[in-house]
N, C-alpha and C positions, 0 to 999 in steps of 0.2 A: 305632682306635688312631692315634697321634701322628704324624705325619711331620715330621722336617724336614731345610729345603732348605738347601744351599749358595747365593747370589745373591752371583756375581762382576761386577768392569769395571764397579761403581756409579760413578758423578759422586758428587766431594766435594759435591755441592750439594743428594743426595739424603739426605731425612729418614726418620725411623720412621713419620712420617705419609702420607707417600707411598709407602714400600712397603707399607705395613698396607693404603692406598685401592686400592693396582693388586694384590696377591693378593689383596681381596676378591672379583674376580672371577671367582676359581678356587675360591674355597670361604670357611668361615670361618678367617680368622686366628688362631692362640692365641698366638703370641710374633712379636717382632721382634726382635730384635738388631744393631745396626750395630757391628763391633766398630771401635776405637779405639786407636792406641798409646797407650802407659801414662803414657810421657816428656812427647809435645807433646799429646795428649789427640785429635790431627786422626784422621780417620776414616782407617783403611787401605783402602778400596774392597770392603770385601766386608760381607757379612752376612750373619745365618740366621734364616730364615724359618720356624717352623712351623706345620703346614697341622692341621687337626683329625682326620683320615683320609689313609690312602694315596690313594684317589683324587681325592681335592682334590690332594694333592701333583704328581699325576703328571697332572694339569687344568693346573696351574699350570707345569709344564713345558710342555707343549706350548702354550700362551698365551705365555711368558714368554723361553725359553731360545734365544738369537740372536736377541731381539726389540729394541727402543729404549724403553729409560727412561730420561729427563731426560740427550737427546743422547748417551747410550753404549751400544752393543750389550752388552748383560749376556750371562751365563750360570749358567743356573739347575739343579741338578739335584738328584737325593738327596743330603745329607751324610752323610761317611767318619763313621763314630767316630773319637773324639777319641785322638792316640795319646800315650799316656804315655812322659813324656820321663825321663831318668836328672836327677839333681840333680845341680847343680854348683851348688859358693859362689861367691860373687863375693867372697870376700875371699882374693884371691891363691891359689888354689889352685894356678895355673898355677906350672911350675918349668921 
């Protein structure tokens, strides 16, 4: 079954192809994702990673989490589910 991983404290500098090349060391890769603000499109420093098994996951923490990727100590661990936010408009809702 699927794992995936939270990967904090990236460098703006790191790619999907470098993370995908250093967790293949922990196992196989099935996603990458660097997430992105929506506005300036620049990377926020985190990503998720998922591994193809738990134990690839949990290889890849202990390879990975307080280690150095492209000059920043990361942090890698299981990711939270996703939590569901209430809707608010943005058109003036506020009063």
């Amino acid at each position: 079954m699927e794992a995936k991983l939270y990967v904090g404290n990236l460098s703006y500098d790191t790619t999907e192809d470098g993370l995908r090349q250093a967790f293949t060391k922990a196992g196989t890769v099935v996603t990458v994702d660097i997430i992105k603000d929506r506005d300036t499109g620049r990377m926020k420093g985190f990503a998720f990673v998922t591994m193809s098994t738990e134990q690839e996951a949990q290889t890849a923490i202990k390879l990975f989490n307080e280690k150095e990727l492209d000059s920043r100590t990361i942090k890698v661990n299981i990711a939270k589910p996703r939590e569901e936010r209430p809707y608010r408009s943005s058109y003036g809702s506020r009063r």
